[in-house]
N, C-alpha and C positions, 0 to 999 in steps of 0.2 A: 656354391658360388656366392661370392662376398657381394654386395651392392654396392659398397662403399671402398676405393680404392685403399691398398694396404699400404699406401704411401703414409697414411693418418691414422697410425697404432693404437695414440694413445687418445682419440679423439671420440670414442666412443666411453671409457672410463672419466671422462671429462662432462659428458651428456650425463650419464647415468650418476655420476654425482650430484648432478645439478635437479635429475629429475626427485630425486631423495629429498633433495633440501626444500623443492618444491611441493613434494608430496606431504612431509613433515609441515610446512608449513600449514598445507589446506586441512591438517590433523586437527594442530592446534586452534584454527579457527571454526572447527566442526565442536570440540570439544568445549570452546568458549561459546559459541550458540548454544550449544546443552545446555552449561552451567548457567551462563545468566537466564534463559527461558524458563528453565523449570526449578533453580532455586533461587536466585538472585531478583527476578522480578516479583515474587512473593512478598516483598517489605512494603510494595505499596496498598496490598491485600489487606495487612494489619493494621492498618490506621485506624481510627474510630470512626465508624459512620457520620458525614455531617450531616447536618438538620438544614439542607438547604432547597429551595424550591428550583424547578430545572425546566428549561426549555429544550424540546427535541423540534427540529428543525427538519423537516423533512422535502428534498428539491423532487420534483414532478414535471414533467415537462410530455403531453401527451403518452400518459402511461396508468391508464386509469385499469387495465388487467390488473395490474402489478398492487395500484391501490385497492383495490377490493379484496385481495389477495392478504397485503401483508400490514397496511395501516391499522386495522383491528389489535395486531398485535402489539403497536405502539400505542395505543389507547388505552389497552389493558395492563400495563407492564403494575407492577405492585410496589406501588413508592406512593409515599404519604402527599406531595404536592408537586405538580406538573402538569403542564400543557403542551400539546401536542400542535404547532405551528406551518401548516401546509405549504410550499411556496408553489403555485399552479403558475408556470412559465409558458404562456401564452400555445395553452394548448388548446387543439382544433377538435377533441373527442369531445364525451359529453361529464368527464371530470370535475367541472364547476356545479355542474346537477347532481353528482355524486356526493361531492364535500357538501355541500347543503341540504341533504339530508340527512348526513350524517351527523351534522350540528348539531341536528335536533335530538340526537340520543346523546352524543359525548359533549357534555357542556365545556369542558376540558379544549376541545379541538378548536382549532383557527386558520382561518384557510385566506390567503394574499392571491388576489389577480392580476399576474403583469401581463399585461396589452402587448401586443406586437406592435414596435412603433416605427411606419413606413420611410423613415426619415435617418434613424438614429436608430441602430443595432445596438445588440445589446449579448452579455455571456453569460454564462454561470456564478460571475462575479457579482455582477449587479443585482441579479434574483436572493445571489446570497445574501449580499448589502441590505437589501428591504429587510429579510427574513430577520434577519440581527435587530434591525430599527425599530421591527415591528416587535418582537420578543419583550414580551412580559419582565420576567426575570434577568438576572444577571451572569447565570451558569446556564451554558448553552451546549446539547448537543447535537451534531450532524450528522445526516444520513440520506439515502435515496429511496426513491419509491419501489425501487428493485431490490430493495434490501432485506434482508426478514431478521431480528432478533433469536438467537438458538433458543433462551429462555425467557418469561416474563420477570426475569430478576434480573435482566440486563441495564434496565435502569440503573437502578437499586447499586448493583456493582461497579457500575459507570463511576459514580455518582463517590464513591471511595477516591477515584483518583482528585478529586479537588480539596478532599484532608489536606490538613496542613498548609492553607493559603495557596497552596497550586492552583495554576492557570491554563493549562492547557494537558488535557487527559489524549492518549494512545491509546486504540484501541486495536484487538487480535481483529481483521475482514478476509476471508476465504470466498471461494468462489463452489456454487452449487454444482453439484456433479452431473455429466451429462454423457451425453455420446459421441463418441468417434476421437480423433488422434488430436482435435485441435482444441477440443475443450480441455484435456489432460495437460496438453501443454500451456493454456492457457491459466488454466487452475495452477500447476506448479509454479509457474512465472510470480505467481502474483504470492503463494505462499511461501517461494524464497524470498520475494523482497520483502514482505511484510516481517519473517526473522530475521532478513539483514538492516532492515529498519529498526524493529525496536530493542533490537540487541544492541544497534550505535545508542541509540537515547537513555539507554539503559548505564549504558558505558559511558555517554558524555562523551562521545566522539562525535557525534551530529547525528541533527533533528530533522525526519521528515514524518510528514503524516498524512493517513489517507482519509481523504474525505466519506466513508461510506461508514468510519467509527471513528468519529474525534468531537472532541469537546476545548472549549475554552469558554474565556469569560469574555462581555460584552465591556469591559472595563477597558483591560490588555485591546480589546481590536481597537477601539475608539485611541488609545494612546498612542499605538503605534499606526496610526492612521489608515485601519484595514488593508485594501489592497491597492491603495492608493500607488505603491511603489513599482508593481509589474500589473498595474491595470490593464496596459495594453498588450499584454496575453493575455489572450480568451482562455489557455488554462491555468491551472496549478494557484486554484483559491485554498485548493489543501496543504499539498508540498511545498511551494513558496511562503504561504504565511506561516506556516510553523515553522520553516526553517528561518526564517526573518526574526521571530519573536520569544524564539523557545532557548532558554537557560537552562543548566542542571537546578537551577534553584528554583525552578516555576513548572517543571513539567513531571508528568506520572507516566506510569505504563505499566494498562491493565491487562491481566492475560489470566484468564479465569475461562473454562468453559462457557459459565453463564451468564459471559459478557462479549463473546462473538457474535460479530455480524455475518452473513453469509449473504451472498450477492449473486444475482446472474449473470455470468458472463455473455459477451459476443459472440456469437455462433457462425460470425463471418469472418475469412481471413480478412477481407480492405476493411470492413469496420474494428478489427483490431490494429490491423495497420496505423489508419487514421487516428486511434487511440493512442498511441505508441510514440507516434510521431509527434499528438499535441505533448505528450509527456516529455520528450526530447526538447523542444522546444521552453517549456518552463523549465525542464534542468538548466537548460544555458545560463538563466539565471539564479542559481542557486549562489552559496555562497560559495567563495574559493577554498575555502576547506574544506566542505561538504564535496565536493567537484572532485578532488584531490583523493577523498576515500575512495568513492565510486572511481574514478578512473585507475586508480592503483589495482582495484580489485578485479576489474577487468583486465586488465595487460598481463597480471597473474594467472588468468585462464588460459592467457589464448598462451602466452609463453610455455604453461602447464601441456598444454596438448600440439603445440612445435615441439619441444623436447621428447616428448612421446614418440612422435613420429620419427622423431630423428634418432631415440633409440631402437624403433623398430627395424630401420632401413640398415642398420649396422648388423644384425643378424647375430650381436655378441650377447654377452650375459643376461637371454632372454630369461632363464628362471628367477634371476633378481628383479628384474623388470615385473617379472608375473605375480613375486613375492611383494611387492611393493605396489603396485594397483592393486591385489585381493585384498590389501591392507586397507588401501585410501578407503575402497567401496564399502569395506566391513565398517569401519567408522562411519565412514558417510551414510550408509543406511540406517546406523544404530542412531546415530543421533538426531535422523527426519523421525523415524520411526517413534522416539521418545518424544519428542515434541507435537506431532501429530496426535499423539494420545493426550498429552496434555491439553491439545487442541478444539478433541476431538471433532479431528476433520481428517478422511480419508484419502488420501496422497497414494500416488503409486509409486510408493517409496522403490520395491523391487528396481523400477525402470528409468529411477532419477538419477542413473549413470549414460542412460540413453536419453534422456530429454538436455541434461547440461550441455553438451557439445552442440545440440540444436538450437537450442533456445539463446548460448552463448554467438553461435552464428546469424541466428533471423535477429537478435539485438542489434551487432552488428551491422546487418543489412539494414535497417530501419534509421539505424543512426546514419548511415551513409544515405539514404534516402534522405533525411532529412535537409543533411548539410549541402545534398548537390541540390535540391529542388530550388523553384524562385521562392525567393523573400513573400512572406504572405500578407498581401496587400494592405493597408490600413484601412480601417473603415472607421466610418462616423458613430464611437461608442455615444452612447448615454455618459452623459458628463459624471463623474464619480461626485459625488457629495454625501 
């Protein structure tokens, strides 16, 4: 028994064309992820080492576990000059006691205290701002107290991407592996956007970058007037100002095993929600051709999986249908799987034909969250200077 009345013969060879040209498409951009991740991003690997001193910039905010944990490792990294610049964002643990003894062994380290100030709120922006003022040096990189370095040559590798008068370095940041259904999906989330991010920057199609591995120069932010432009979003001191400032002529991207960052993710649905959503919110202000990729690439999804459906409900040339997903999955697995190794970061490549349809959904639902909620209040930032 047909589902789909046989008044509309030829309306199902019409879907399944369509699903083809859609399937071929999502080929070719599996295969151009490949190709730029694992040989294409290699030219910024060969540049000469520069001879330059570096600030690592590390944001804290009541997370002194996390500091005890993995700051050693930024201490230790094996490069010839650097300091190590703490920003403690008016935290209530005992973190300020912490960094201060630590001083005492790493002469290297430096550690900022912002105050909670009862009058005048303050973001991630502003702790950044100090961090930048306060920095020594003129080549600066960022990261979180939640962060852990794969190796102590992460500097060191970092530190490549500003050959050649570059100003702003890309870093590979994955998420640590955990338990249960929402860190998996949590984890892929974050390691498809990171190749669909630095495959665009790579390409010179658009720049975004994540603050948990990125670098630029103190030079570039002072010119371009840091975040003076979307100060009043409390997010996106990463994706916003790289997308603001970043040219094919001033930016790298490093993709080296032992230059990844790995990070903990949130082990709650509403605290990733609420993550999700500040992210939503700083996209608004991205640029309109940045806006334009991302939104193309999603209407491609969902249209990918309406067509699906609508060839399924035809009940017609299912073994073309079956031939043409075993094909997409086959690529699409080969080419997570290649890049994971290159990675070397564990992905449950197998299941990332079961996480897309999800993860393409709860986006969805989050962006709708966002746009129907109220407007989110203003409050009295700390004046930007």
């Amino acid at each position: 028994m047909k589902i789909i009345p046989s008044e509309l013969p030829y309306l199902s060879d019409v879907f399944l064309i369509v699903f083809a040209a859609l399937t071929f498409l999502f080929i070719i951009k599996h295969i151009n992820l490949l190709y730029t991740l694992l040989y294409k991003s290699t030219q910024f690997l060969n540049y000469p080492a520069p001879k330059i001193p570096i600030s690592i910039i590390i944001y804290s905010q009541n997370q002194l576990n996390y500091l005890k944990t993995n700051l050693p490792l930024f201490l230790n990294q094996k490069y010839h000059e650097f300091e190590v610049l703490v920003v403690n964002d008016s935290s209530v643990d005992d973190t300020e006691f912490y960094l201060n003894d630590l001083e005492k062994e790493y002469p290297h380290l430096k550690k900022i205290l912002i105050q909670e100030d009862p009058v005048f709120a303050h973001t991630k922006k502003y702790a950044t701002l100090i961090g930048v003022k306060t920095a020594k040096f003129e080549h600066m990189i960022f990261t979180d107290s939640y962060s852990i370095p794969e190796t102590d040559l992460w500097l060191q590798t970092m530190s490549l991407g500003f050959a050649n008068n570059k100003q702003v370095v890309l870093g590979f940041s994955s998420y640590i592996k955990g338990k249960g259904f929402l860190n998996n999906l949590i984890r892929y989330d974050l390691f498809i956007r990171s190749c669909r991010y630095l495959t665009a920057a790579i390409n010179n199609q658009f720049y975004i970058g994540l603050g948990m591995n990125l670098g630029y120069t103190k030079s570039l932010f002072y010119k371009n007037k840091g975040f003076a432009n979307h100060y009043h979003i409390p997010a996106g001191e990463d994706i916003l100002f790289v997308n603001q400032v970043a040219t094919k002529d001033n930016i790298s991207v490093i993709i080296s095993k032992e230059a990844i960052i790995h990070s903990t993710p949130k082990n709650k649905y509403a605290e990733w929600k609420h993550q999700k959503i500040q992210y939503y919110q700083a996209y608004s202000k991205l640029k309109f051709s940045t806006k334009s990729f991302l939104k193309f690439d999603v209407l491609i999804q969902i249209l990918f999986y309406f067509i699906l459906f609508a060839n399924l409900l035809f009940l017609k040339n299912m073994l073309i249908v079956l031939i043409i997903i075993l094909v997409k999955l086959t690529i699409q697995g080969l080419t997570l799987y290649f890049i994971s190794c290159k990675t070397n970061k564990q992905n449950n490549i197998i299941f990332s034909s079961f996480y897309n349809p999800i993860l393409l959904a709860v986006n969805v639902l989050f962006k709708f969250r966002y746009l129907t909620s109220k407007k989110i209040k203003s409050k009295n930032y700390k004046k930007y200077t």
